[in-house]
C-alpha positions in Angstrom: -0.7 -0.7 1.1 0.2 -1.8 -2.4 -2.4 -3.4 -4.1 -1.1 -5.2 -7.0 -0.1 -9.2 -5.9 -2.0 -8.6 -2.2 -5.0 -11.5 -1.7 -8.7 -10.1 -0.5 -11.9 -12.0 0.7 -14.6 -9.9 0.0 -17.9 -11.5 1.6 -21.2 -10.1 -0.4 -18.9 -9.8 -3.1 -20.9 -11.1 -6.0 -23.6 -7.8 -5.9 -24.3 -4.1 -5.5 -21.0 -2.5 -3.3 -19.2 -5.5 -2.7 -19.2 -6.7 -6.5 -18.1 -3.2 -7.4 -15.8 -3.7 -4.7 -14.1 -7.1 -5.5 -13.9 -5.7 -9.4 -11.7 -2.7 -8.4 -9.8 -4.7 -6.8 -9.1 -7.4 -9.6 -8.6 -4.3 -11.9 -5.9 -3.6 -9.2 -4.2 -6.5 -9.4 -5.6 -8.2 -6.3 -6.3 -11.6 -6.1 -10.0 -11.6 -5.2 -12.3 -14.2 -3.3 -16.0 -13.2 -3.4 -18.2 -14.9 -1.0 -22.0 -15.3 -1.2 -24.0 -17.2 0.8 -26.5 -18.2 -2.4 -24.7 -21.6 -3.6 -25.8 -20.7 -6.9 -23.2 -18.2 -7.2 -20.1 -20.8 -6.3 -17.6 -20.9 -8.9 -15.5 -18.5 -11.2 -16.8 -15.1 -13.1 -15.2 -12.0 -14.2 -12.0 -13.1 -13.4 -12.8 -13.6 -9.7 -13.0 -17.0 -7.3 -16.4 -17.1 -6.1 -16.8 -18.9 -2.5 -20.7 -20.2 -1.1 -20.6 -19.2 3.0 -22.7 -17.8 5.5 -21.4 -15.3 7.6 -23.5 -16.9 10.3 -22.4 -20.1 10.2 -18.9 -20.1 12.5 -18.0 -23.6 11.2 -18.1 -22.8 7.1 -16.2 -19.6 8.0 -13.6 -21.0 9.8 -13.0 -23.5 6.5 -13.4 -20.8 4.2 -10.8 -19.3 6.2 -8.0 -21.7 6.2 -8.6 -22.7 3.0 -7.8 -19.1 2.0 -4.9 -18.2 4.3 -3.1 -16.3 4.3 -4.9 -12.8 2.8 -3.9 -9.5 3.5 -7.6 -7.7 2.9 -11.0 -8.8 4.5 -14.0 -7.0 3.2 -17.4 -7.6 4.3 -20.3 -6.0 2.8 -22.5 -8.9 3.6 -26.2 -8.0 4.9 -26.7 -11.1 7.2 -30.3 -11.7 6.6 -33.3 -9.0 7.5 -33.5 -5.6 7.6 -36.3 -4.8 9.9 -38.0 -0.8 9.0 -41.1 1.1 10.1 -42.0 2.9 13.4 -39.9 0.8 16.7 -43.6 0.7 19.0 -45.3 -0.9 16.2 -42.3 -3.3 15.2 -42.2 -6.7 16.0 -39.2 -7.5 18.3 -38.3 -10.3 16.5 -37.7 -8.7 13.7 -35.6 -5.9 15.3 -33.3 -8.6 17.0 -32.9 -10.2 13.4 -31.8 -7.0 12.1 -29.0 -7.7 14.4 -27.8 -10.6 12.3 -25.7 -8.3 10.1 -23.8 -7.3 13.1 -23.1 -10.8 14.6 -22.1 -11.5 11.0 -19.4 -9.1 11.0 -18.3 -10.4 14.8 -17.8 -13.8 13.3 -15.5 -12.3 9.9 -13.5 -10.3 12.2 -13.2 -12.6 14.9 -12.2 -15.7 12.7 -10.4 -13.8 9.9 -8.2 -12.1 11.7 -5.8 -14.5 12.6 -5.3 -15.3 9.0 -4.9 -11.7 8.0 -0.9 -10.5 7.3 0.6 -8.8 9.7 -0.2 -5.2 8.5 -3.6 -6.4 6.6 -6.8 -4.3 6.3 -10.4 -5.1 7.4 -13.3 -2.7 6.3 -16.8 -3.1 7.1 -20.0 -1.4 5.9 -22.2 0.3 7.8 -25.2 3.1 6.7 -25.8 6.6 7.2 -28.4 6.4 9.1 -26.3 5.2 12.2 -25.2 8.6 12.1 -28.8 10.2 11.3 -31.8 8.1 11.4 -34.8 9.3 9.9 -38.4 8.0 11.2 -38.9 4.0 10.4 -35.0 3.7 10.6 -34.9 2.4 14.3 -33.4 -0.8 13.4 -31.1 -0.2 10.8 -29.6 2.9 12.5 -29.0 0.7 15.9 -27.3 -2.0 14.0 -25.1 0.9 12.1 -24.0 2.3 15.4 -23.3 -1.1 16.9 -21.1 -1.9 13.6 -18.9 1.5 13.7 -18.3 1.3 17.6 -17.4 -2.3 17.2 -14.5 -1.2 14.6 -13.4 1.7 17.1 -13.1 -0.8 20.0 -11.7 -4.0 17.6 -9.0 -1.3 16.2 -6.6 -0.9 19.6 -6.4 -4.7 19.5 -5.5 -5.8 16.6 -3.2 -3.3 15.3 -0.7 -3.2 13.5 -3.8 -4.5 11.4 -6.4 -1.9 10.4 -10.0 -2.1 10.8 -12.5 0.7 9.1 -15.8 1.4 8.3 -17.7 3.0 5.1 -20.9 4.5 5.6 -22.7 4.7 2.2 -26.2 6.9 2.2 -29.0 5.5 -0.5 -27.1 4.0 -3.3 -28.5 2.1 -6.5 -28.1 -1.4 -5.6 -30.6 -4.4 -6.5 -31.7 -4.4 -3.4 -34.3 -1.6 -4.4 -35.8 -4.6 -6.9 -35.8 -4.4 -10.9 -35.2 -1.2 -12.5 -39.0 1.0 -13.0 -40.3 3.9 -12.9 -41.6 2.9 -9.0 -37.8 2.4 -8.5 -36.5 5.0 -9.6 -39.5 7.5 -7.9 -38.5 5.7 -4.6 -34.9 6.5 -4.5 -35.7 9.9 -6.1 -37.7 10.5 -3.0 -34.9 9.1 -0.9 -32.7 11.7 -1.9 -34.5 14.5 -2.2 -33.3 16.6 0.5 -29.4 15.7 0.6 -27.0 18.0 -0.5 -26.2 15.8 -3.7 -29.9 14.9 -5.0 -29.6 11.6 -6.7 -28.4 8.1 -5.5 -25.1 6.9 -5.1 -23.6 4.3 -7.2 -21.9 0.9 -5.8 -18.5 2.0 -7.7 -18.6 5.5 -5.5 -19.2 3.5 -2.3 -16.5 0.9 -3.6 -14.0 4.0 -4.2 -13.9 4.8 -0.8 -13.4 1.1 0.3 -10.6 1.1 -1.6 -8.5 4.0 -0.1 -9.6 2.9 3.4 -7.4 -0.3 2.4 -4.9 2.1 0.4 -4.2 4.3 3.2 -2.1 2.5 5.6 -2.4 5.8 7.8 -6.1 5.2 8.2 -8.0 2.6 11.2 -10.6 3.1 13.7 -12.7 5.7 11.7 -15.5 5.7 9.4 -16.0 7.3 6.1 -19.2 8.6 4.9 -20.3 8.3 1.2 -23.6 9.6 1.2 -24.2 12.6 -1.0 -24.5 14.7 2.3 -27.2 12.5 4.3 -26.2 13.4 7.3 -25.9 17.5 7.2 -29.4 17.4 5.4 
């Protein structure tokens, strides 16, 4: 796919990946729309439309949605609220089930956006590495992984000749690991530790490999790690 005049929605767009994301992609001549669900971020920055909408809320999407038609990428690299962690016995099953908000998140994007998505559009999803190797405390996030990357192998049959992919990023330097410190920088030294590449990821790298997943009109149905080796440490 050629970039340059194409139209994306790119929901978490205005941090970490998916702002790295939606500035490639305006640096590629793409018309970008990044969505946040914090209103505060509604308006126009760097170049790019910002859009307020929760990826939860079927109602706001499907006006985000026609508003926007017709788009020829869909990105989401939206969280959908909590990210439950610690041992699974000792875990509150509420907060296991929430973790499954991202997921039902990404059901709603693909479900509603795809009828507004050209005929030979892209769709890519983010996922985590630990869907493909969980360490200890990463019960929830590693089941909500997996559930994201088989969705995209089953969606893909069905709506090609549209493409659907997924990009599995390992620990990567986002704000969601708080201000920068010395504690933060400790943690996601400790993170990384044993992978093959021994250092964080950054959102452009993840954002990269986004990019040629939407690129590569050769590529749907398959996921691409980014994560410094993760998963053969």
């Amino acid at each position: 796919m050629e970039l340059g005049g194409k139209k994306a929605l790119v929901f978490g767009g205005t941090s970490g990946i998916g702002l790295s994301t939606s500035e490639l992609l305006r640096d590629a001549g793409v018309e970008v729309v990044a969505i946040s669900r914090d209103p505060s971020k509604a308006g126009d920055i760097r170049g790019i439309k910002l859009e307020q909408c929760d990826v939860r809320a079927p109602e706001s999407l499907e006006n985000l949605f026609a508003k926007e038609a017709p788009f020829d990428i869909l990105i989401s690299a939206a969280t959908g609220g909590s990210r439950a962690s610690g041992p699974f016995l000792e875990m509150e099953l509420p907060a296991y089930q929430a973790s499954f908000d991202k997921l039902w998140g990404y059901t709603n994007v693909v479900r509603l956006g795809t009828e507004h998505l050209t005929e030979r559009g892209s769709i890519v999803l983010v996922s985590g590495a630990p869907a493909r190797k969980a360490k200890p405390g990463q019960a929830a996030i590693a089941s909500v992984g997996g559930a994201v990357e088989q969705f995209s192998r089953a969606i893909a049959p069905e709506i090609a000749p549209r493409r659907i992919n997924v990009v599995s990023p390992g620990v990567i330097d986002t704000p969601m690991f708080g201000p920068e410190s010395d504690q933060r920088q400790n943690m996601l030294q400790a993170a990384t530790a044993k992978n093959l590449i021994q250092r964080a990821g950054t959102p452009e790298e993840v954002a990269k490999a986004i990019i040629f997943v939407v690129e590569n009109a050769f590529v749907t149905g398959t996921t691409v790690e980014v994560d410094g080796g993760w998963i053969l440490s």
